[in-house]
C-alpha positions in Angstrom: 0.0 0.0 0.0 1.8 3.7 -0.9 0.8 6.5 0.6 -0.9 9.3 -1.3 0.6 12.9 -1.8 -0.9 16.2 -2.5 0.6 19.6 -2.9 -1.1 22.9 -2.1 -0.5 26.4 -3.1 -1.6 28.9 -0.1 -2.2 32.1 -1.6 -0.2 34.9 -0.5 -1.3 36.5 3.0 0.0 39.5 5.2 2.5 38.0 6.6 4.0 35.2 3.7 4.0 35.0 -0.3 2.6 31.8 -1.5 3.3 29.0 0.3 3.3 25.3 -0.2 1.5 22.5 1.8 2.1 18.8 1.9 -0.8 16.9 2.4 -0.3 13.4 3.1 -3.0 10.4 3.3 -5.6 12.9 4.3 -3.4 15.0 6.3 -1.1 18.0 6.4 2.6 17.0 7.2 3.6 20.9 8.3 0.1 21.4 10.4 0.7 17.4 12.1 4.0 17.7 12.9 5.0 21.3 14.6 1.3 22.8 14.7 -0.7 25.7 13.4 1.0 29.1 12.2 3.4 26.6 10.5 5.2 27.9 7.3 5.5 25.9 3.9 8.0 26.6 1.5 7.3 29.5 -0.7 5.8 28.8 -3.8 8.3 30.5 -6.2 11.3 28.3 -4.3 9.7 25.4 -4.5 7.9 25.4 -7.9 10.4 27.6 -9.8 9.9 28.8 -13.7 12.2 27.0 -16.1 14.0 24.3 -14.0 12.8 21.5 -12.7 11.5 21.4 -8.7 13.5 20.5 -6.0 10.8 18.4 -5.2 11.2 16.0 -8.1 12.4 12.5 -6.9 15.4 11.0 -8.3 18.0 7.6 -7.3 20.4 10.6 -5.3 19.1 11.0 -2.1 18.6 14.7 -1.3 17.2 16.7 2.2 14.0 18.9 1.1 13.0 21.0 3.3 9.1 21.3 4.1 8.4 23.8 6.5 9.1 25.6 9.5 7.1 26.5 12.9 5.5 30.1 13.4 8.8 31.0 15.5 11.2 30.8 12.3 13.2 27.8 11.3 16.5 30.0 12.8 14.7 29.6 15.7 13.8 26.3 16.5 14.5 24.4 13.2 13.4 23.2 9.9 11.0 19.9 9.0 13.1 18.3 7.0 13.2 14.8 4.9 15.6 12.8 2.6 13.6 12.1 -0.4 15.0 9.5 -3.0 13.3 7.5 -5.8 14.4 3.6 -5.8 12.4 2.7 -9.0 9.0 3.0 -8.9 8.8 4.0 -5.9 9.7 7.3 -3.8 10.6 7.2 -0.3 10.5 10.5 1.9 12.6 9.1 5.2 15.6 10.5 7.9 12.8 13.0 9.0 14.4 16.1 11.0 11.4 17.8 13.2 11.8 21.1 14.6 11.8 21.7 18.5 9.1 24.1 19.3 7.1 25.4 22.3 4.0 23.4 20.8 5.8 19.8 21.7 7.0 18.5 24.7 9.4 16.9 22.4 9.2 16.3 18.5 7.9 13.0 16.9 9.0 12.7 13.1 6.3 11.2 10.8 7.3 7.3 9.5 8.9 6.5 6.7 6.6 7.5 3.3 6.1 5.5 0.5 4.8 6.8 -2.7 4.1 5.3 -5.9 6.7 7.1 -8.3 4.0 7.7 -11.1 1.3 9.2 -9.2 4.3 11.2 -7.2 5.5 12.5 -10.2 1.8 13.1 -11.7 1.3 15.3 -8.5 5.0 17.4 -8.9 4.0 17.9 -12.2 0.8 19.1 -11.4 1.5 21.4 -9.0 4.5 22.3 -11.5 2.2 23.6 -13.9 -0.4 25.0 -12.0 0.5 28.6 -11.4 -2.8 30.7 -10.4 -0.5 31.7 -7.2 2.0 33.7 -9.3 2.1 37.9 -9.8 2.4 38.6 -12.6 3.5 42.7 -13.1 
């Protein structure tokens, strides 16, 4: 059974541009794991025009980083996983979980399995879909 992934754009708010959300069987990663006022990745970073995203999966194992809590990453740390593609499938793992004021004391998601097609689908997807950019 591999879990199921879905990226969100945030639009942009007072406080952050566009922002990227990690849903993951049902739930959201950033939101689960260091708790509300949680910050994604900005969209532009994440997503960027005319390269591929960082968030593409390939056989070199690479740290993406996912979020941070409401008190800055400098703060109290990044969330933080190794994502790597063995074949068809693409494992997020080696989670790093920021120490914040919301936890006694942080628990890292498990080890993620997703099925490299439907990964890639969804990277793609969110790739493409750019409502969330300015244009001047």
């Amino acid at each position: 059974m591999f879990d199921r992934l879905e990226i969100r754009v945030l639009p942009p708010g007072p406080r952050f541009a566009a922002q990227l959300r990690f849903w993951v069987n049902g739930e959201d990663v950033l939101e689960e794991t260091v708790g509300e006022g949680g910050r994604g990745p900005y969209a532009a970073d994440a997503l960027p025009t005319g390269r591929p995203s960082p968030l593409r999966a390939t056989g070199e194992a690479r740290r993406l980083e996912l979020g941070e809590p409401d008190c800055t990453g400098g703060c109290c740390g990044f969330l933080t996983v190794v994502v790597q593609r063995f074949g068809e499938i693409v494992q997020w793992s080696d989670w790093e979980v920021p120490w914040t004021a919301h936890t006694a004391a942080p628990h890292p998601p498990p080890e993620l399995h997703f099925d490299a097609s439907r990964y890639d689908a969804e990277v793609a997807r969110a790739e493409a879909d750019r409502w969330w950019q300015v244009h001047p």
